[in-house]
Chimera marker file (.cmm) of the C-alpha trace (Angstrom):
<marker_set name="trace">
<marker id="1" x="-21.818" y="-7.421" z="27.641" r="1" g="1" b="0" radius="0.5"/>
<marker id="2" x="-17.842" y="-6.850" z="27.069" r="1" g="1" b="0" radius="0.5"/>
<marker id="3" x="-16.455" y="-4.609" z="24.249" r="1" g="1" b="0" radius="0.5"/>
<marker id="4" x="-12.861" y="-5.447" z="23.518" r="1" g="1" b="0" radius="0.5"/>
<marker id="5" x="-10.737" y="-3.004" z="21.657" r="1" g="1" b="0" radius="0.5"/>
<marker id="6" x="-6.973" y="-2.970" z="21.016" r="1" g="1" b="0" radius="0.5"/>
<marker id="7" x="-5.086" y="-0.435" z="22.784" r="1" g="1" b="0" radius="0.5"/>
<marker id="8" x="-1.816" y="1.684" z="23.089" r="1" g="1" b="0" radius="0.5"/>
<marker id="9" x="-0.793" y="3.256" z="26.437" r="1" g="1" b="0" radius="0.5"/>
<marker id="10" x="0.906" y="6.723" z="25.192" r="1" g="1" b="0" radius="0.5"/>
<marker id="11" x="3.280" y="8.330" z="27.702" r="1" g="1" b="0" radius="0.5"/>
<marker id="12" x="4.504" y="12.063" z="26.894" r="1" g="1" b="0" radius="0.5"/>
<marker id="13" x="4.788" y="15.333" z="29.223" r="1" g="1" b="0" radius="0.5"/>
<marker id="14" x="1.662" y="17.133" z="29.768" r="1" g="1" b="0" radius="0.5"/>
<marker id="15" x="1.692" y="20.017" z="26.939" r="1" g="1" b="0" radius="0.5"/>
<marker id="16" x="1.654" y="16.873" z="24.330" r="1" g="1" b="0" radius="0.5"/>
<marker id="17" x="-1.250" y="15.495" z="26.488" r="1" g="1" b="0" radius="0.5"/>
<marker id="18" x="-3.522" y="18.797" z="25.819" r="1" g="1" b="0" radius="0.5"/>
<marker id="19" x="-2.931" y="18.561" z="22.360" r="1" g="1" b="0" radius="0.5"/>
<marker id="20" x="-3.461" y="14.723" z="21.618" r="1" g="1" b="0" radius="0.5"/>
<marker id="21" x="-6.513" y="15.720" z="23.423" r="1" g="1" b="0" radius="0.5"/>
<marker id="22" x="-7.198" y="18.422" z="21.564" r="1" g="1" b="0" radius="0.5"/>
<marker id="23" x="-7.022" y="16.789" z="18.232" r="1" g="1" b="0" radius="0.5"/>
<marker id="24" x="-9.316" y="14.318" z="19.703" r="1" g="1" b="0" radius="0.5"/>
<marker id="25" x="-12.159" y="16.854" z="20.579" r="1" g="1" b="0" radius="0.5"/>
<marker id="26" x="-11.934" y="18.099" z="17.115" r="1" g="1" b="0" radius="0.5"/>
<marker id="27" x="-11.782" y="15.136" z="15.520" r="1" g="1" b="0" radius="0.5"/>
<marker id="28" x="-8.872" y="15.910" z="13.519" r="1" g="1" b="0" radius="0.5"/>
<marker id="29" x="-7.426" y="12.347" z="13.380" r="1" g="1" b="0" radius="0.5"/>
<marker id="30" x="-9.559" y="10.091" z="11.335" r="1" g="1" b="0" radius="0.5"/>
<marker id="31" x="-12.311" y="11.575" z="11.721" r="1" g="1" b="0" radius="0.5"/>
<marker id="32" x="-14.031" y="10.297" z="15.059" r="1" g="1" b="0" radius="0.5"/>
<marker id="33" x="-12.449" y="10.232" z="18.676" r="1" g="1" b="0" radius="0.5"/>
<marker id="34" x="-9.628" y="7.398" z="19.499" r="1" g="1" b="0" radius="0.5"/>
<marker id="35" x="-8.723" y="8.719" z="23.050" r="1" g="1" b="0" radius="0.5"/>
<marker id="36" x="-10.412" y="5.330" z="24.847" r="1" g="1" b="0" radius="0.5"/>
<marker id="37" x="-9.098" y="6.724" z="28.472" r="1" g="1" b="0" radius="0.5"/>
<marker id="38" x="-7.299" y="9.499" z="30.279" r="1" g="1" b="0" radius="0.5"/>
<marker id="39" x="-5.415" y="8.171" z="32.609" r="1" g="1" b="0" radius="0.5"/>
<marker id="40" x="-3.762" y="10.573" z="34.286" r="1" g="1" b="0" radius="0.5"/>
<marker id="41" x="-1.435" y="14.235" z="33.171" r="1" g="1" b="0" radius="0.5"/>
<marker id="42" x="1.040" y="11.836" z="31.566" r="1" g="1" b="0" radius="0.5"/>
<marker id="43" x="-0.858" y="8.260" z="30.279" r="1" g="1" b="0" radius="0.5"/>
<marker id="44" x="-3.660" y="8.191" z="27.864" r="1" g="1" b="0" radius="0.5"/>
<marker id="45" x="-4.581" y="5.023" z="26.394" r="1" g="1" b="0" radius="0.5"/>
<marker id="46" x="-5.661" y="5.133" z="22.545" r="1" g="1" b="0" radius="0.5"/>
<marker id="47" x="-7.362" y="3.157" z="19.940" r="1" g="1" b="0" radius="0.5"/>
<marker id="48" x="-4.475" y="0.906" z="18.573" r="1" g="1" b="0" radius="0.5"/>
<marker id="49" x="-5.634" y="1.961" z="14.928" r="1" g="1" b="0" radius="0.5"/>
<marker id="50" x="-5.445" y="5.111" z="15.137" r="1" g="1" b="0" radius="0.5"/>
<marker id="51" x="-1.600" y="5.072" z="16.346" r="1" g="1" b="0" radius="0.5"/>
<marker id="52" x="-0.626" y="5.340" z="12.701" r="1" g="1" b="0" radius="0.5"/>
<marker id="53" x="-2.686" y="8.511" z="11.818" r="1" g="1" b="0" radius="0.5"/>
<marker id="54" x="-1.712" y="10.221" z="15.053" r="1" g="1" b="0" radius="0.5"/>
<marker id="55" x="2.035" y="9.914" z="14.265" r="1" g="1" b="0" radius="0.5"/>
<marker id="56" x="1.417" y="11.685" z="10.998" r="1" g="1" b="0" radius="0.5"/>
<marker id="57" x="-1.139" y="14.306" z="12.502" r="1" g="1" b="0" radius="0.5"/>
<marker id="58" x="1.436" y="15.115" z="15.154" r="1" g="1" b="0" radius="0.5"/>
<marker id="59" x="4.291" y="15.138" z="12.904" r="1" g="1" b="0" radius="0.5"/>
<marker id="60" x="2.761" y="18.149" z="10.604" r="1" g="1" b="0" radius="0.5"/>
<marker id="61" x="1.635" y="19.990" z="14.198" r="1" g="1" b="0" radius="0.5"/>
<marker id="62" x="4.960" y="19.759" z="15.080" r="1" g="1" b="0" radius="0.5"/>
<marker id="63" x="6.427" y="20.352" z="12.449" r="1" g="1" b="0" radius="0.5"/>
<marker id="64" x="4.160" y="23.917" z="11.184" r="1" g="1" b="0" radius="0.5"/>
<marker id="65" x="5.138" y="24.774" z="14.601" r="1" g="1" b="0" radius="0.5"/>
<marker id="66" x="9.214" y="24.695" z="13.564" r="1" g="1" b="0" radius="0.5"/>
<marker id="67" x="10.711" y="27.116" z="12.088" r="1" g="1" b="0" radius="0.5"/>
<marker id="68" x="12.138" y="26.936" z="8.968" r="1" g="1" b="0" radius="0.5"/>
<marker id="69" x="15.909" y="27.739" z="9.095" r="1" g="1" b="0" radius="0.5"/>
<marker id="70" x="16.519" y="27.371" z="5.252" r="1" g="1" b="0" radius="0.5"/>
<marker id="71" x="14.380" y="30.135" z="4.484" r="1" g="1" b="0" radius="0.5"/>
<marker id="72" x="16.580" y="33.431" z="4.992" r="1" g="1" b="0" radius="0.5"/>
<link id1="1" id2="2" r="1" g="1" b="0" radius="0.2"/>
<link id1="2" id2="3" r="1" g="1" b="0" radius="0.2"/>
<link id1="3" id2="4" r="1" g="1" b="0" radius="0.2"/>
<link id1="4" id2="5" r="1" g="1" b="0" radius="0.2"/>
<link id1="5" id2="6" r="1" g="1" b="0" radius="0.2"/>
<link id1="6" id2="7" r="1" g="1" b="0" radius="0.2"/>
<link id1="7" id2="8" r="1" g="1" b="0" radius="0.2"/>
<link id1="8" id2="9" r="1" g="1" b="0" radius="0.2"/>
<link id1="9" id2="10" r="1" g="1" b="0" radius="0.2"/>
<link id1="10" id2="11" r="1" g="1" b="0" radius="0.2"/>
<link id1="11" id2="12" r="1" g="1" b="0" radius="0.2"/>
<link id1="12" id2="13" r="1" g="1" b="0" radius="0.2"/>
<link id1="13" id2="14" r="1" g="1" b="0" radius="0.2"/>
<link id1="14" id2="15" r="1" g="1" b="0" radius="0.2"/>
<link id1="15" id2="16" r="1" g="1" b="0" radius="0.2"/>
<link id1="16" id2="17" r="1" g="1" b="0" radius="0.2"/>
<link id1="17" id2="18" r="1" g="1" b="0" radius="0.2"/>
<link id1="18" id2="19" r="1" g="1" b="0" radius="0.2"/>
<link id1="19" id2="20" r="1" g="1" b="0" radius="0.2"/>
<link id1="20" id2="21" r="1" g="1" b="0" radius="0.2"/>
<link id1="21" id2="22" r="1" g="1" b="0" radius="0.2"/>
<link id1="22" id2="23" r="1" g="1" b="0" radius="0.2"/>
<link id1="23" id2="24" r="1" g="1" b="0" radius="0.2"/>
<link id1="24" id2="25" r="1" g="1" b="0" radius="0.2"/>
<link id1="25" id2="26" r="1" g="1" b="0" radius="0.2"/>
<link id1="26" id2="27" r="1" g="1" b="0" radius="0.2"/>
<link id1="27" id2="28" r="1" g="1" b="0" radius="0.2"/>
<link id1="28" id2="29" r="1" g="1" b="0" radius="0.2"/>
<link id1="29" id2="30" r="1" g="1" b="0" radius="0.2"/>
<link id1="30" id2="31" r="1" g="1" b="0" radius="0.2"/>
<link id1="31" id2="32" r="1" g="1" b="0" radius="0.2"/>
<link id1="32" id2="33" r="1" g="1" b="0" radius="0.2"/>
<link id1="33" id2="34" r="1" g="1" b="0" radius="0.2"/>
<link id1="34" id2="35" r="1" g="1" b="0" radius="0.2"/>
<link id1="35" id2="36" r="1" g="1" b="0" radius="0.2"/>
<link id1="36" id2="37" r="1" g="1" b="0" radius="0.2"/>
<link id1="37" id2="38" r="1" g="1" b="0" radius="0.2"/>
<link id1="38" id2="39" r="1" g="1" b="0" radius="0.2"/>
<link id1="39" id2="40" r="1" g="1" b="0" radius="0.2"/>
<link id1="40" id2="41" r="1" g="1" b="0" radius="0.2"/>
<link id1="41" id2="42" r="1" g="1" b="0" radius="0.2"/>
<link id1="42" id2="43" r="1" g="1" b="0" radius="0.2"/>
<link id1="43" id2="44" r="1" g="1" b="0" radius="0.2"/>
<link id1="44" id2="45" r="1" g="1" b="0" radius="0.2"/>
<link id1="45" id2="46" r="1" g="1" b="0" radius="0.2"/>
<link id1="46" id2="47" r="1" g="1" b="0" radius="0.2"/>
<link id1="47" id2="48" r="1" g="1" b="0" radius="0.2"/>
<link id1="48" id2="49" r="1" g="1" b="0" radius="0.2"/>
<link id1="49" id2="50" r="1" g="1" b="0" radius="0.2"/>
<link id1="50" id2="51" r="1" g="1" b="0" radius="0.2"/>
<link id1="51" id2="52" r="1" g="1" b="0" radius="0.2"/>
<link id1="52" id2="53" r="1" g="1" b="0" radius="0.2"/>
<link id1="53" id2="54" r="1" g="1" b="0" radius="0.2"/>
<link id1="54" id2="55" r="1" g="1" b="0" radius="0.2"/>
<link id1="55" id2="56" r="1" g="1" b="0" radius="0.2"/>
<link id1="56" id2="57" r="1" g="1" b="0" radius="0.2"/>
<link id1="57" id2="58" r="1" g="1" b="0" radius="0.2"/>
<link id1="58" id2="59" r="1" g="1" b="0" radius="0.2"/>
<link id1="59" id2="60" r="1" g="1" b="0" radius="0.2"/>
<link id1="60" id2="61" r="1" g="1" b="0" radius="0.2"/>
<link id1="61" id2="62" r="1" g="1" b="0" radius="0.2"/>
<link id1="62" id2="63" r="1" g="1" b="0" radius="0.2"/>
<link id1="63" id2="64" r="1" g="1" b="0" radius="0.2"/>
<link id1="64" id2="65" r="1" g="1" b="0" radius="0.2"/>
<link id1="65" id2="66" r="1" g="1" b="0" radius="0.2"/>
<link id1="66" id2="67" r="1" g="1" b="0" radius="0.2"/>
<link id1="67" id2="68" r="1" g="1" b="0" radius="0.2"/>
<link id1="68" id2="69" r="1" g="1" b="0" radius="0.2"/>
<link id1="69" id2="70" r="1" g="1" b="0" radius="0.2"/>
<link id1="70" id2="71" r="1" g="1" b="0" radius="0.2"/>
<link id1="71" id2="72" r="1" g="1" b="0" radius="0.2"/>
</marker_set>
């Protein structure tokens, strides 16, 4: 039997790696696991729906990790 899914390759350095795989341990991006295959330190390839929600998720990491140079 052959399961076909739709897929994204991601590239990024490996820090971003460890935390795309991170929020994939804890399930933090829709709620179940989208990493289909780790490739190697810089390719994973992910669930194509999940592409959407994984922006987003890593847009608030990122940007919670900023800081905030209005505030003075």
């Amino acid at each position: 039997m052959v399961n076909v899914k739709r897929a994204v390759l991601i590239k990024c350095d490996p820090a971003m790696r460890q935390l795309i795989v991170h929020l994939d341990e804890q399930r933090l991006v829709n709620s179940s696991k989208f990493i289909i295959k780790e490739l190697d330190e810089t390719h994973i390839l992910i669930d194509a729906n999940s592409v959407q929600a994984l922006e987003q998720k890593l847009d608030a990491v990122m940007e919670s990790l900023a800081p905030d140079y209005n505030e003075k």
